[in-house]
C-alpha positions in Angstrom: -16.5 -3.9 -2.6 -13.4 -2.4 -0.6 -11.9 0.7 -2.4 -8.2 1.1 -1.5 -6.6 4.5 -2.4 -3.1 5.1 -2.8 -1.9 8.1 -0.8 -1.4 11.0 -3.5 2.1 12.0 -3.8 3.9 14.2 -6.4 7.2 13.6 -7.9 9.1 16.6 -7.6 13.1 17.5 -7.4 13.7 17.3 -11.6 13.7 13.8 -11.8 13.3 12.9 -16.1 10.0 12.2 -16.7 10.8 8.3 -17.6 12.0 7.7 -14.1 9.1 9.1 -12.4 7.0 6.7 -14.9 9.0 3.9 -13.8 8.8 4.5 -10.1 5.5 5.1 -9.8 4.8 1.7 -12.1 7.1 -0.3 -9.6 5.2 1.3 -6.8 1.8 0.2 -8.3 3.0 -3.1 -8.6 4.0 -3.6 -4.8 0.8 -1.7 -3.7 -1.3 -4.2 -5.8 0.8 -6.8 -4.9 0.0 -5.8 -0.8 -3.8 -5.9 -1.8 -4.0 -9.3 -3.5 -2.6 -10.7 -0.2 -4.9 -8.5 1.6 -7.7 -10.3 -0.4 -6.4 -13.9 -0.1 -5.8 -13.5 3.6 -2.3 -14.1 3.0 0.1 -13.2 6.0 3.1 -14.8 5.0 3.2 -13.3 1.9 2.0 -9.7 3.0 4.4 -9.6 6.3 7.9 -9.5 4.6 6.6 -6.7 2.7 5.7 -4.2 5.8 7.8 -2.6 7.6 8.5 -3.1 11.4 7.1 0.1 12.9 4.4 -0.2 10.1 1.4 2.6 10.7 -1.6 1.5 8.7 -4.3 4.4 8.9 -8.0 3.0 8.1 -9.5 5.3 5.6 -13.4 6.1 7.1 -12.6 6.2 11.2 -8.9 7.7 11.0 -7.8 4.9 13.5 -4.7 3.0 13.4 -2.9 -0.4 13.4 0.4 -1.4 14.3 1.9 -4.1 11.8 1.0 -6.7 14.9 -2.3 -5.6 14.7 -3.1 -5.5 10.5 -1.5 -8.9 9.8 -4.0 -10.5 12.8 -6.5 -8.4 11.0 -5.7 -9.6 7.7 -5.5 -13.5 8.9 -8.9 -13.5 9.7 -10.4 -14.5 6.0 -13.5 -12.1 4.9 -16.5 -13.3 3.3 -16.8 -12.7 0.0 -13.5 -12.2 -0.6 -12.1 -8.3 0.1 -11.7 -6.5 -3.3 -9.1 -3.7 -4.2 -9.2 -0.8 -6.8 -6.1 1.0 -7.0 -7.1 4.1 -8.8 -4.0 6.0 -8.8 -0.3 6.4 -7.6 1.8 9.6 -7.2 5.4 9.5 -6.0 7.4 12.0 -4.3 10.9 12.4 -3.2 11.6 13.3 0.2 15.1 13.7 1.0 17.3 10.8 -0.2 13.8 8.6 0.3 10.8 8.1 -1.7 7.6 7.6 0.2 
C-alpha cells in the first residue's frame, strides 16, 4: 500500500477558526478526490484538476514530473490497484492565495 501525504501547511493571517475548518475540509476533498483517480488510472478525470505548469515531487527519490509526464504515469494501470491514505491537511495563506 501507497501512502500519500498531504504537504503540511498552517493557516495563519487571523482567519476565524470556522473558515480554516472549512478550507482545509474542501481541500481534503479535492486531494482525495486526485487520489481516487490516481488509483483508478483515471486521466480524464484527474487532468482538469492539475494545473498546467503542474510540479509533482515523488516523496522517496525527490525527483520530479511535469503534468505531461504524471498523467502518462498515471495511465499506465498498477497491479493491485494503488491505495491512498491521506493522513492530514494543513492550509496556509500566502498572499491573496492559498496553497
Amino acid at each position: 500500500m501507497s501512502k500519500f501525504e498531504a504537504a503540511t501547511m498552517l493557516v495563519g493571517g487571523g482567519w476565524p477558526v470556522a473558515a480554516q475548518s472549512s478550507l482545509v475540509k474542501e481541500f481534503a476533498k479535492l486531494i482525495e478526490a486526485q487520489c481516487r483517480a490516481i488509483a483508478a488510472a483515471d486521466t480524464a478525470v484527474l487532468s482538469p484538476m492539475l494545473a498546467k505548469n503542474l510540479v509533482w515531487i515523488l516523496g522517496p527519490s525527490g525527483s520530479s514530473l511535469n503534468r505531461g509526464q504524471l498523467l502518462a504515469a498515471v495511465g499506465q494501470r498498477q497491479s493491485p490497484q494503488t491505495r491512498f491514505e491521506v493522513d492530514s491537511v494543513h492550509v496556509r495563506r500566502a498572499g491573496a492565495a492559498v496553497s
